[in-house]
TINU-602374 format. One line per field, with one value per residue (C-alpha): residue in one letter; x, y, z. Coordinates in pm, whole numbers. Layout:
REM TINU-602374
rest [a | ...]
u [X | ...]
v [Y | ...]
w [Z | ...]
REM end
This chain:
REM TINU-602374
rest [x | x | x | x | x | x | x | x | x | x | x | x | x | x | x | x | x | x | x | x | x | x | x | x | x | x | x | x | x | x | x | x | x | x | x | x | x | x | x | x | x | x | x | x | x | x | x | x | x | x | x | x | x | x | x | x | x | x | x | x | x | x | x | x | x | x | x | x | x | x | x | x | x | x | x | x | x | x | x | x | x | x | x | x | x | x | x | x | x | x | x | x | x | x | x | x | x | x | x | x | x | x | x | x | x | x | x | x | x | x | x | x | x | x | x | x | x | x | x | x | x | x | x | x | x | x | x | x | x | x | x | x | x | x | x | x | x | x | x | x | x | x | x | x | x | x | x | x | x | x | x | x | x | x | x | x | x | x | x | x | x | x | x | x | x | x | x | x | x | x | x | x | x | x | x | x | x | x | x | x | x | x | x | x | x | x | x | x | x | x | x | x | x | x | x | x | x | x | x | x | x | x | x | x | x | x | x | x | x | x | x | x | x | x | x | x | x | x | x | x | x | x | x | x | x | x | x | x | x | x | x | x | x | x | x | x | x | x | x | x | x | x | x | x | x | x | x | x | x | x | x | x | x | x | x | x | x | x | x | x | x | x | x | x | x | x | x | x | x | x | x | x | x | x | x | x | x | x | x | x | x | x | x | x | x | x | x | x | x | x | x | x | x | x | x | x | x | x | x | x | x | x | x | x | x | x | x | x | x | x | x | x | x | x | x | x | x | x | x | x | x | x | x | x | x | x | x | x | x | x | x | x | x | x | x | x | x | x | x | x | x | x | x | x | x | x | x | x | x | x | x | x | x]
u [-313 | -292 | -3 | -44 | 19 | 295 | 249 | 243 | 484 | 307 | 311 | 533 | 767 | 802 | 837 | 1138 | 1286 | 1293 | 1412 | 1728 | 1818 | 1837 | 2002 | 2311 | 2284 | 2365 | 2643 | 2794 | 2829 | 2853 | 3096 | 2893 | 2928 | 3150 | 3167 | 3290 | 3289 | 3626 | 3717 | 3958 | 4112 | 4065 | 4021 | 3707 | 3342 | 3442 | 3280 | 3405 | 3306 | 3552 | 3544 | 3641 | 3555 | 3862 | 4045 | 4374 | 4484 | 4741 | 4597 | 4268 | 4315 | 4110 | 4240 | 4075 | 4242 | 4136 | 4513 | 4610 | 4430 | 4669 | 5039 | 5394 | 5441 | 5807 | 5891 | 6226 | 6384 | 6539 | 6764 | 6663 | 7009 | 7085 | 7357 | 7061 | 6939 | 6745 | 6598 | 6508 | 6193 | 6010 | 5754 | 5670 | 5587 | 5169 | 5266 | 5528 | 5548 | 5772 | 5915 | 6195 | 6539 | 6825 | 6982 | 6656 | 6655 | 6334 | 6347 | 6115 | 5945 | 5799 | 5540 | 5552 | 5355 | 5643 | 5553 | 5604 | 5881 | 6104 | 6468 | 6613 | 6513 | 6690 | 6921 | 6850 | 6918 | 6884 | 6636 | 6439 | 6187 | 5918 | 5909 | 5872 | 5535 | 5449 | 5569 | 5366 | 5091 | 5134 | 5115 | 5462 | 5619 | 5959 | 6098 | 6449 | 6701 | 7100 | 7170 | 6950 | 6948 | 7036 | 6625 | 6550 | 6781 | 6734 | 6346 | 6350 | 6377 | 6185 | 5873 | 5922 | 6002 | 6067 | 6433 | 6641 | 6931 | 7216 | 7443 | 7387 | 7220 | 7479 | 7485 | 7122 | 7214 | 7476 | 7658 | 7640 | 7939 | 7770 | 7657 | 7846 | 7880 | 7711 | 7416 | 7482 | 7317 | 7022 | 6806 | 6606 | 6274 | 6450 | 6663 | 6409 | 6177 | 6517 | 6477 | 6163 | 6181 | 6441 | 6333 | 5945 | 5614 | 5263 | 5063 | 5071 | 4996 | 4854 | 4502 | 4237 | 4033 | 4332 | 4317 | 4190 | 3880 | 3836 | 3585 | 3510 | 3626 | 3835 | 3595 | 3616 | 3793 | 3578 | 3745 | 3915 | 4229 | 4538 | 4805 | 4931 | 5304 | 5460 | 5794 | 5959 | 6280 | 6541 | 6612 | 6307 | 5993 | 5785 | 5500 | 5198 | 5000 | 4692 | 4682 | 4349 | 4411 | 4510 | 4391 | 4690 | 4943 | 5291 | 5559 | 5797 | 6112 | 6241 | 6052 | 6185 | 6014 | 6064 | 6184 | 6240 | 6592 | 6374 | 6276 | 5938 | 5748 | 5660 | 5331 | 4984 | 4690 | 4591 | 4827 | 4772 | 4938 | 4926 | 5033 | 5224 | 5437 | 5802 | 6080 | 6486 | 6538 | 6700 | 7071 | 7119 | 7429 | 7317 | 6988 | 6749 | 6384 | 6094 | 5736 | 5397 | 5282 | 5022 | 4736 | 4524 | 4610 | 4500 | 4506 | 4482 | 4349 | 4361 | 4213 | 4092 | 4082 | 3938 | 4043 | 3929 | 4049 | 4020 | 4203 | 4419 | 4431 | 4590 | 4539 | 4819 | 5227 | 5054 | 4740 | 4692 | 4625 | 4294 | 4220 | 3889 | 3694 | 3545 | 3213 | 3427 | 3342 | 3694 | 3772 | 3734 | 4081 | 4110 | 4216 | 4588 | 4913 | 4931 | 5189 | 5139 | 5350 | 5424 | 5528 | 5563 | 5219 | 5325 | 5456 | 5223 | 5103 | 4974 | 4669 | 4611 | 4472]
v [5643 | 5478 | 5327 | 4918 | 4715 | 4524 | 4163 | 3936 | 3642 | 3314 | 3046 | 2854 | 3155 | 3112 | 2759 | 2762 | 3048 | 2850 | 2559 | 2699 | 2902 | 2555 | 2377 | 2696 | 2650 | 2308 | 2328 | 2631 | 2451 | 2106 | 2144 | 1905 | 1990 | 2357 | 2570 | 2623 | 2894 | 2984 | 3280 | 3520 | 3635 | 3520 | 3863 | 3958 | 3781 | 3797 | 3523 | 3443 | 3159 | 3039 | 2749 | 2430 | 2063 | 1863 | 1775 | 1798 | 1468 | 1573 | 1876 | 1910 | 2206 | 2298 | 2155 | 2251 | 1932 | 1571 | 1522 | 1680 | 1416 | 1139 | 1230 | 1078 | 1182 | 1259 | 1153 | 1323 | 1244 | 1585 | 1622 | 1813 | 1820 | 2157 | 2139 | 2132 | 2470 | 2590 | 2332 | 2424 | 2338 | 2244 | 2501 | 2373 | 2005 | 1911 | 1698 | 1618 | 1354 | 1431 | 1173 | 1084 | 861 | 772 | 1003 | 1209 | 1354 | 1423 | 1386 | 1502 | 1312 | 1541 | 1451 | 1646 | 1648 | 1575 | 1860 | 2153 | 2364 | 2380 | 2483 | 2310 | 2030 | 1939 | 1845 | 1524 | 1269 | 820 | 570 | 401 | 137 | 236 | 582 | 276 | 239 | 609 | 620 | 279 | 473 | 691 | 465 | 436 | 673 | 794 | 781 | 992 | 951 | 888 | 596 | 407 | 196 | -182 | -241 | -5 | -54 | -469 | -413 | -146 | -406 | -670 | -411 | -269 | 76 | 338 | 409 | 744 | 632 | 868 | 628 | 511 | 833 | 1053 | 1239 | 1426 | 1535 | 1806 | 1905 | 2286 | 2427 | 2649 | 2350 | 2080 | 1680 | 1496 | 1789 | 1942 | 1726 | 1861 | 1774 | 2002 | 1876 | 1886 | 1637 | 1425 | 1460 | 1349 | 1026 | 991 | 1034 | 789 | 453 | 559 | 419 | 531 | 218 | 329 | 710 | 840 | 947 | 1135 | 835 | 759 | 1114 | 1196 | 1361 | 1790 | 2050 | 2239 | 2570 | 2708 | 2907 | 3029 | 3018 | 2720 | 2724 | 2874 | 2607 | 2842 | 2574 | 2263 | 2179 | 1875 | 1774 | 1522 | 1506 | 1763 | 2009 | 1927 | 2110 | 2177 | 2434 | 2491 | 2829 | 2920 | 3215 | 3332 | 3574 | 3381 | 3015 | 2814 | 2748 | 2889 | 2607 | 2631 | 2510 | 2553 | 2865 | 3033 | 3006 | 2763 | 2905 | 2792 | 2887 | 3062 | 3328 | 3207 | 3110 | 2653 | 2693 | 2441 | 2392 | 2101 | 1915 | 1597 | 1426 | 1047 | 834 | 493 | 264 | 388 | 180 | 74 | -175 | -491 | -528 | -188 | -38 | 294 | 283 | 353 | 344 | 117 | 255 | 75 | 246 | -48 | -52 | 185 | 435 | 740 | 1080 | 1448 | 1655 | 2091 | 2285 | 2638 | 2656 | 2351 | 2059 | 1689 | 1376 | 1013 | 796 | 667 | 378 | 183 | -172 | -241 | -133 | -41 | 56 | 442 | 592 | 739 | 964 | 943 | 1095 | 923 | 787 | 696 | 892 | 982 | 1379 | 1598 | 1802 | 2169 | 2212 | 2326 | 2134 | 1894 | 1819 | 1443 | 1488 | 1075 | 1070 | 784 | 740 | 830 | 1201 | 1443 | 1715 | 2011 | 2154 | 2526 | 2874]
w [4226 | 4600 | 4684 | 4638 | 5007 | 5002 | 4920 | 5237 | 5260 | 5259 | 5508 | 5305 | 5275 | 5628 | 5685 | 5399 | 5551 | 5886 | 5722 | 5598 | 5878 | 6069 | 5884 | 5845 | 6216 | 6237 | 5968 | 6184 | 6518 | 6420 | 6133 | 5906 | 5579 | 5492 | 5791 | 6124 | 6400 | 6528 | 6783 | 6608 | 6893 | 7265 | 7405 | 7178 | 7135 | 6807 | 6585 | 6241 | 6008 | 5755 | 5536 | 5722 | 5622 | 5726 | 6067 | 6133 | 6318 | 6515 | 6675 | 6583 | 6382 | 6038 | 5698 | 5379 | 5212 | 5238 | 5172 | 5467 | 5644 | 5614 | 5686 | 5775 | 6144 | 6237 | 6645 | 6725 | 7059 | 7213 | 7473 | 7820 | 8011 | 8162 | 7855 | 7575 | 7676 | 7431 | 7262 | 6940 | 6754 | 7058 | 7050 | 6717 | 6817 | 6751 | 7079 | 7324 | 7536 | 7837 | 8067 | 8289 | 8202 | 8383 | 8655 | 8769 | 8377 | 8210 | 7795 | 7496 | 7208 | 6997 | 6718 | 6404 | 6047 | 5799 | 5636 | 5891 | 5787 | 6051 | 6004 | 6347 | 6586 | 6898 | 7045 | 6900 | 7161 | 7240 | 7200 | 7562 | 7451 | 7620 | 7339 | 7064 | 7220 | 7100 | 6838 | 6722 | 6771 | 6470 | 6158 | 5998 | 6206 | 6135 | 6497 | 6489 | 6736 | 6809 | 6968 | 7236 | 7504 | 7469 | 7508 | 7274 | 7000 | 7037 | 6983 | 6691 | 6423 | 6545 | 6593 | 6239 | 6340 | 6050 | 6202 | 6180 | 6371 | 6348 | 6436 | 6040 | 5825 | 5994 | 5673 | 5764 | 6081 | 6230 | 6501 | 6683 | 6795 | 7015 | 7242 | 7427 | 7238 | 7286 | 7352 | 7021 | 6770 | 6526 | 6228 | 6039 | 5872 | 5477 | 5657 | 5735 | 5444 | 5278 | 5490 | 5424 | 5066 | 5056 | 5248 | 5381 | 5257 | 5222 | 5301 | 5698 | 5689 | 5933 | 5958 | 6144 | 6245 | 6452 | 6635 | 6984 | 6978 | 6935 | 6955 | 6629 | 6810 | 7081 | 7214 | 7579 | 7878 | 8086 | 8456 | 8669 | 8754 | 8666 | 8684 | 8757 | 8906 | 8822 | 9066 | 8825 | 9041 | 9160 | 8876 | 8754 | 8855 | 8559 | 8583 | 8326 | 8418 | 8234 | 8034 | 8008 | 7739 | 7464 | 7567 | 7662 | 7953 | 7973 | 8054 | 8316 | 8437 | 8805 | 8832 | 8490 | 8184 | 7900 | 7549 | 7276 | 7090 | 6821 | 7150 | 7144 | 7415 | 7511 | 7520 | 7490 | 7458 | 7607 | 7888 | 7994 | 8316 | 8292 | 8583 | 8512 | 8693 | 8658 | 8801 | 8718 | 8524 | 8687 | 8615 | 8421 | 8587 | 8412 | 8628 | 8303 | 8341 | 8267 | 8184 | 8179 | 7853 | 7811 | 8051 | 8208 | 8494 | 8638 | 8443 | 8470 | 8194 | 8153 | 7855 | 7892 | 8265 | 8335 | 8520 | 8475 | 8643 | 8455 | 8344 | 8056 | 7849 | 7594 | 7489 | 7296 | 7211 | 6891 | 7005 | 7030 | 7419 | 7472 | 7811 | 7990 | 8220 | 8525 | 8377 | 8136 | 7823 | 7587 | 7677 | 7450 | 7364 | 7255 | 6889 | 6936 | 7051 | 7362 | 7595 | 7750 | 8062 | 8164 | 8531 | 8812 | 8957 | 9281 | 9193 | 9407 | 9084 | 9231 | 9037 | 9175 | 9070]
REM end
């Protein structure tokens, strides 16, 4: 018998086909719906889709959970004297402010999920009121800290901060006899889940809607700026170079790089540079610092290479900062951790290859 032809599709075969290889598309690269492309390594064109419907708002990073949408965000205060080497639990931070007090000193605020696991932070260090501001921006946020400044310390009630103060939950934190008082002190995130379990609150979680904007993916290296040097003060030259290979900058201090006490690496994603009026404050014989958090200013942005300079702004102590470019559209952050690096807006930053 002859062989029967093979049936031919139909038009509407076709047109369906079409149809749903669209709309996979759009799921893919947009992220509407289940999936998500992500780069499995940086050094391959390696494409792999995995199941993603949820943002992370911290970092931008996939969550499969609508409960892992809205979180209590932990602000610890950590010490950066030359007597807190290594700080520990830094390179875990979803984002670190950095910023100078008193005496040419730079300090950390780093913003964690409650839930990391993360066996040591610090050393955990005092309160300045302009961190208040940041930490206002994350819902109820437990801000942890020893200590403060008169300004700080007189504003923390008043404002309705969600207060760690060592000074009067001693019983969470320790000391390290391997580091000098008062550069010695640490929590651990039990600790503070301990806290939190204790006196927090779930009305003011918070949530992704709050969250700068992200990309869906990592995906490539974009420029070819290689790093950016920031000359806080004396002591304190802090370098960011890109690393091409796996899509972040390397931190550095004075010319050595910055690691954490685990052994790993202070790396980021994204850093931002924002500019603000920095000056003493009037009758404080300790010469502490005063910061224009609330405002607008200008603003330097790196991801992937790239550079982009804006602006910042924030409308509000409460109010959460948002970076622009300069026609003014909100820039778009790499998902990953960011370092906000706050300096006086006359420091000369140095953006090179």
């Amino acid at each position: 018998m002859p062989k029967s032809k093979p049936k031919k599709p139909s038009h509407l075969h076709y047109f369906f086909s079409a149809i749903a290889l669209s709309l996979l598309g759009v799921a893919g690269v947009l992220c509407v719906g289940f999936y998500s492309l992500n780069f499995s390594q940086a050094t391959t064109n390696e494409v792999t889709i995995s199941a993603v419907r949820y943002m992370h708002g911290l970092d931008g990073t996939a969550v499969k959970k609508k409960s892992d949408t809205a979180f209590q965000v932990v602000g610890v205060m950590i010490d950066n004297h030359p007597d807190a080497y290594p700080q520990a639990g830094i390179s875990k931070a979803k984002i670190v402010y950095e910023t100078m007090v008193e005496g040419g000193i730079t300090r950390y605020f780093a913003i964690f999920d409650s839930k990391q696991n993360i066996a040591e932070v610090g050393p955990v260090r005092s309160a300045r009121l302009y961190f208040l501001d940041w930490i206002s921006e994350y819902g109820d946020g437990l801000y942890v800290h020893s200590g403060g400044s008169p300004q700080a310390l007189a504003a923390i009630a008043p404002r309705k901060i969600f207060d760690a103060n060592e000074f009067f939950l001693g019983q969470y934190f320790w000391r390290s006899s391997s580091y000098f008082a008062p550069h010695n002190l640490f929590i651990s995130s039990d600790n503070w889940n301990k806290i939190i379990a204790k006196n927090g609150s779930k009305n003011k979680l918070f949530t992704a809607d709050k969250a700068w904007k992200y990309s869906n993916i990592v995906g490539k290296t974009i420029g070819k700026s290689g790093k950016i040097i920031i000359p806080f003060s004396i002591g304190y030259d802090i370098m960011w170079s890109y690393d091409a290979k796996n899509l972040n900058y390397l931190r550095s201090i004075n010319g050595r790089v910055h690691i954490d006490k685990d052994k790993s690496e202070v790396r980021a994603r994204n850093i931002v540079v924002q500019f603000a009026d920095v000056s003493a404050i009037s009758n404080d014989d300790a010469g502490r610092q005063e910061i224009e958090t609330v405002g607008s200013g200008d603003a330097i942005i790196l991801k992937k290479g790239s550079v982009t300079y804006g602006t910042w702004k924030k409308k509000s102590t409460t109010d959460r900062t948002r970076f622009y470019d300069k026609a003014g559209k909100e820039i778009v952050l790499t998902p990953g951790n960011t370092w906000v690096e706050v300096v006086p807006k006359e420091t000369k930053a140095q953006v090179g290859v």
